[in-house]
N, C-alpha and C positions, 0 to 999 in steps of 0.2 A: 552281560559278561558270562560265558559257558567256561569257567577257570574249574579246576578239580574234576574234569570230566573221565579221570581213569583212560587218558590215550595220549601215550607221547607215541610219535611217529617218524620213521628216517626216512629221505628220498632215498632210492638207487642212486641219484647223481653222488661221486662224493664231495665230502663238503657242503650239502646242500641240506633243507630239514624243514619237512612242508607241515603241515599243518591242518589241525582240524578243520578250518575254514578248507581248502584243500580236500576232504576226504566230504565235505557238504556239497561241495561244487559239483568233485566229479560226480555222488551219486544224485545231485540234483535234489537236495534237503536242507533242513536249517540245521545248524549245530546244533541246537539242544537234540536235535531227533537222533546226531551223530552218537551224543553222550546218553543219552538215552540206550541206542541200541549197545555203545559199549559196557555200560554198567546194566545191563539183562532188565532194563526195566520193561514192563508187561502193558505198557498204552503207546505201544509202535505197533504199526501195520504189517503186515506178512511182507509187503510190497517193500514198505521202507526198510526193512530190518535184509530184505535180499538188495536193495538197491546197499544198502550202507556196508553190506560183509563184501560184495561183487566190488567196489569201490576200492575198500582196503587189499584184496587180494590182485586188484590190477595194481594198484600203486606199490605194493610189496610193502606196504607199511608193517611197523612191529609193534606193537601194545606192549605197555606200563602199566598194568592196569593199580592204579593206588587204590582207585576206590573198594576193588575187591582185595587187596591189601588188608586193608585197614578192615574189610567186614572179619576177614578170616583168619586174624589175628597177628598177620607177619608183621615184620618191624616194616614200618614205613618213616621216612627221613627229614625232617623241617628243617630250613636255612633262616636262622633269625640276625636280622643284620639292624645295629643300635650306632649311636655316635659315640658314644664310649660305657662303657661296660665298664668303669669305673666310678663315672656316676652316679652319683647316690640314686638316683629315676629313673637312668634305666639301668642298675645293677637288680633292682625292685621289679619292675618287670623283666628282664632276662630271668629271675629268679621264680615268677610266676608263671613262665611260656615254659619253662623248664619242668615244673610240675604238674604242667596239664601236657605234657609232652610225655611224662614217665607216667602219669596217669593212664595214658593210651598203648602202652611197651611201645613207644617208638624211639624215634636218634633225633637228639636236638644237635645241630654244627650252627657257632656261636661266630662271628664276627664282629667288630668295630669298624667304623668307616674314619672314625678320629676327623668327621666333617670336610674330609679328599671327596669329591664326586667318582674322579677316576681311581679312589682304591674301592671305593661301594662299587662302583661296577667289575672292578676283578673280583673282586669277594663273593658277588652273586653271581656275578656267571660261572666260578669255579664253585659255589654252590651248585645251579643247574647242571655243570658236567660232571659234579657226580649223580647226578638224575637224583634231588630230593623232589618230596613231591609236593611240597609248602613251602612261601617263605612266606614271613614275616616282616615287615621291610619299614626304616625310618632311614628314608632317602637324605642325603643335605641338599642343600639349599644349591641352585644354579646347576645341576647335572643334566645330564640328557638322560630324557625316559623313555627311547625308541626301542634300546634296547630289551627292557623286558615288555613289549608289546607283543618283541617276538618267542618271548617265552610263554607268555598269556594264550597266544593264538598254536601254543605247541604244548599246551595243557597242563602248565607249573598253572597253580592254584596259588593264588596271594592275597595279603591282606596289611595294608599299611598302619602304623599306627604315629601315634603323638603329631604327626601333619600330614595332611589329605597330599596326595598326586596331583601334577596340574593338569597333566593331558590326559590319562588312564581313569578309567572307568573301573576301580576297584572295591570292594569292601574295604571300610575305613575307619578306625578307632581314636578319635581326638579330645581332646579336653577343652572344655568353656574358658579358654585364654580371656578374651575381650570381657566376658560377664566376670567372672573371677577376680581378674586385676581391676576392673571396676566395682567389685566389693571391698577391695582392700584398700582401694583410697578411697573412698565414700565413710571407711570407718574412721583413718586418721582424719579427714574434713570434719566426722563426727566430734571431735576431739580438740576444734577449734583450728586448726592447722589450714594453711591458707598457702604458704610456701612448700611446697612438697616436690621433693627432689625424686628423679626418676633415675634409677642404672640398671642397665639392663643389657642383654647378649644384644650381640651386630644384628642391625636393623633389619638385612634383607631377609632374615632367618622367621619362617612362620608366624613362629609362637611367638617373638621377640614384637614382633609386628604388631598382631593381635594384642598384647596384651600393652603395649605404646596407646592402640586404640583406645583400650579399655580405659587408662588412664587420664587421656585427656577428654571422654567421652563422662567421666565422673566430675573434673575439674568445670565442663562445661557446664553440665547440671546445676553446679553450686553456682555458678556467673563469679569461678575463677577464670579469670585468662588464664592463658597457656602461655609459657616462658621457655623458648627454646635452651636456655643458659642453664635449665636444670635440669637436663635430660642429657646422662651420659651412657653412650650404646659402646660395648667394649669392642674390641676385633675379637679377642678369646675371651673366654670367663677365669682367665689365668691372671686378664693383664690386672693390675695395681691400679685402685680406685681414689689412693690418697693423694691423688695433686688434683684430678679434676674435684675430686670433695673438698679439699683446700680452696681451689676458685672458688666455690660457691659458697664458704664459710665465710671468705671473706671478703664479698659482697656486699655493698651498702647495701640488699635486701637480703639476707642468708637465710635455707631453708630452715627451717622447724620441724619436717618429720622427714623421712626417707621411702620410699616405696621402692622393693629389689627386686627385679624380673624375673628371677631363679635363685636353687641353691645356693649355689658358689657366689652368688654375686654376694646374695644376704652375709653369708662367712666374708668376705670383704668389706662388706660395708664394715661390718663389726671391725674388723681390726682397723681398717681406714680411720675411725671412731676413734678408737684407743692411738693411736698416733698422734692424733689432732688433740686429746686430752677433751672432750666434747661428748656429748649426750644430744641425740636427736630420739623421735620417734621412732619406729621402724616395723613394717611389713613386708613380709617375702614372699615370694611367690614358688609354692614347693617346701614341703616338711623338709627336716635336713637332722640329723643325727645330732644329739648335747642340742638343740633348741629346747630343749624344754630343761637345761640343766645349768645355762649359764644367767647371769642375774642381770637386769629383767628377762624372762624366758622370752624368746623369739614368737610374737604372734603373724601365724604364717597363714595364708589362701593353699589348704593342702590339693594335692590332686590323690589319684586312688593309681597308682600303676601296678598295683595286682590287681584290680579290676580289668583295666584298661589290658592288660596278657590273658586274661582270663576269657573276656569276650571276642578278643582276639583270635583264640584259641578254637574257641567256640565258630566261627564263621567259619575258621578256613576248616578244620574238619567238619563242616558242612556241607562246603564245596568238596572237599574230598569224597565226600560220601555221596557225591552225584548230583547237588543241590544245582540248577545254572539260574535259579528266580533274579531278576534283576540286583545291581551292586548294591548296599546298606552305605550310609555314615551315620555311626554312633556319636554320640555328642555326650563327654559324662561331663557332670557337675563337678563343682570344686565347693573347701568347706574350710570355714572361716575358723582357724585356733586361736584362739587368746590366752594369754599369755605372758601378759603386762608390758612387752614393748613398742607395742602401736597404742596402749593406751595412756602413755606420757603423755599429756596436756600440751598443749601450746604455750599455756601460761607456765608451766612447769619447765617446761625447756626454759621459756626468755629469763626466767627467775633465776635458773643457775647457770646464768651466762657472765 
């Protein structure tokens, strides 16, 4: 990947908008030598560095140069686009992209995709026309990613985070979904719990996936079957989880503990809970605001999303700064709170039934 190479470029055609690949062709080089000679780095040849300016100057190209931006102190611009910015997870990271953004004097411009494919791609492409020279990017699920391939190859510098790209070759910040959600029912199993009800976001959604794995990959281990009848995947994490928790309550087999795929869902289950007048176990996937203030405290599989903005951060002003060494995916750990609501018993639950 040669992303952050300090060269955005126009054709003379109008309408038309070539690209570093393009500016390698005609002088007969690889891109990184392209990025190379645009950021004044000093292991290009006399030959390549005329071959590469003789290039630019036939094609009428214009330079952007960010990289020298960012060395000389001007503002330079990041596009960070989240699924909602209300989120307690990614209000947390928007919140840490933010201060490694004002860390650097630069311009953070903030988006929601609210899980539309086609508003993340107006959002980022009116990101890239106003020529930011970062984005930051948590795609949804089923979009087409053609289009920033053509930003990639026209020197927007990127870096995904909370679920890798399926076809782009980018820097990429994710979280241990599969391991994580597998720590969290391994500990209600800990706990005697053999029914363990799974709700979690819509299935085709990364993380939602990954951590479905996780779940029945712990159940396996213990030589639990797996019970499709207690896995409910929402469409939103808006919708109401007290009728399919009701089916399953009232079940000749009804679970004994809960595992919740996210935030929102954990604050669901909870009040699902209080509806039904009922006490299960419960672990969520993702810290969430009053968890550790309502009674039993919510024990949660936490993630780190100032981490996860922070190294994020750290990549793409790497790339900005001329870096093109092959793409990274980061992989952070999750960590286990306790909390006393995953550690209600089995036997505890059946007792005050």
């Amino acid at each position: 990947m040669d992303a952050g190479d300090g060269l955005r470029v126009v054709a003379e055609r109008p309408n038309s908008r070539a690209t570093m690949k393009d500016v390698a062709r005609v002088a007969g080089v690889g891109v990184g030598t392209v990025s190379r000679v645009v950021n004044g780095k000093s292991n290009v040849s006399e030959e390549s560095i005329a071959a590469v300016n003789a290039a630019i100057e036939r094609l009428g190209f214009r330079r952007n140069d960010s990289a020298r931006m960012l060395k000389t102190g001007a503002t330079a611009s990041i596009g960070l686009l989240v699924e909602d910015v209300a989120d307690p997870f990614f209000s947390l990271l928007n919140r840490s992209v933010e201060e490694e953004v004002l860390r650097r004097d630069s311009v953070l411009l903030t988006a929601s995709s609210d899980k539309d494919p086609n508003r993340a791609r107006k959002m980022i492409l009116t990101f890239c026309a106003r020529r930011v020279d970062g984005l930051v990017i948590t795609l949804p699920e089923g979009g087409d990613e053609e289009y920033l391939r053509a930003e990639l190859d026209a020197g927007t510098s990127m870096v995904f985070v909370d679920r890798p790209p399926r076809e782009l070759d980018v820097d990429t910040v994710i979280v241990d979904n599969r391991g994580g959600a597998r720590t969290g029912v391994e500990h209600l199993i800990g706990y005697g719990h053999r029914r363990i009800a799974c709700f979690t976001d819509r299935p085709d959604l990364y993380t939602a996936s990954e951590r479905i794995a996780g779940y029945r990959e712990a159940l396996e281990e213990a030589g639990i079957p797996f019970d499709p009848e207690l896995v409910f995947s929402s469409a939103t994490t808006r919708e109401p989880v007290d009728e399919p928790l009701g089916r399953m309550l009232a079940s000749d087999d009804p679970p004994t503990a809960v595992f919740a795929g996210n935030n929102r869902t954990s604050i669901n289950v909870i009040g699902a809970l209080r509806i039904h007048n009922t006490s299960l176990a419960i672990v969520g996937f993702d810290d969430f605001e009053l968890a550790d203030v309502v009674v039993p405290g919510i024990t949660v599989v936490a993630q780190d999303p100032k981490a996860m903005g922070q190294i994020a951060m750290r990549m793409l002003y790497k790339r900005l700064d001329g870096d093109v060494s092959p793409s990274q995916t980061v992989t952070l750990n999750t960590r286990l709170i306790v909390r006393g609501s995953g550690e209600l018993s089995r036997d505890a639950v059946l007792a005050a039934r």
